[in-house]
N, C-alpha and C positions, 0 to 999 in steps of 0.2 A: 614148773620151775626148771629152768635152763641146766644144763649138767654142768658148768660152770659155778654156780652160788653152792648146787650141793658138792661138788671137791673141797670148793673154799670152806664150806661147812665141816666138812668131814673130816677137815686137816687142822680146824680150831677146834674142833672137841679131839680130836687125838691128842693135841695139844694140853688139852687141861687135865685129861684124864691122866696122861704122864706127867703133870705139873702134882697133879693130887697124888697120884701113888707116890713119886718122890718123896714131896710134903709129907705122908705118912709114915715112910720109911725115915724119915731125917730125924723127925719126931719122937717115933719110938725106937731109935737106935741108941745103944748105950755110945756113951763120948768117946773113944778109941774108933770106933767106927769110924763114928762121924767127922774124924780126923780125916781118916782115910779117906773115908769119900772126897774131902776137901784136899788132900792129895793128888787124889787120882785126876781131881774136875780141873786143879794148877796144870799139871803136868801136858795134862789134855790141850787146854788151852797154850802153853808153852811151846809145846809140839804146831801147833797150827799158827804159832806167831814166827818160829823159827820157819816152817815151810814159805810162810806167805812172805817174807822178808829176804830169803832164798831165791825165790820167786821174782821178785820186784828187783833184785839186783840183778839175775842175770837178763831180766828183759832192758833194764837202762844199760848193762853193760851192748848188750845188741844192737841197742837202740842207737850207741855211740860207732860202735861197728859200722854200721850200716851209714851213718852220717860220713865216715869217714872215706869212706868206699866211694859216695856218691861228689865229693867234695873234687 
């Protein structure tokens, strides 16, 4: 087996194994929690929307820069 298929292996069972402990925890968490967590998992993602849009505007802003410099 090529060390290639076993990372890719390695990283699909980490994967599930974190999929299943989550699952286990969502499940037996009383509902306040489970709130939270879904808080926390918004906020997370909200965070990573506002950088990547942060992100994306100051490369078009450059991107105009640059057009304009060359113009």
């Amino acid at each position: 087996m090529n060390k290639k298929k076993l990372e890719h292996g390695r990283k699909v069972l980490e994967k599930e194994i974190q999929n299943t402990m989550h699952n286990a925890l969502w499940q037996n968490a009383p509902i306040p929690t489970r709130h939270l967590m879904l808080f926390q998992y918004n906020d997370t993602m909200m965070e990573i929307r506002k950088y990547s849009y942060i992100y994306v505007y100051i490369t078009a802003k450059q991107a105009v820069e640059k057009q304009r410099i060359s113009d």
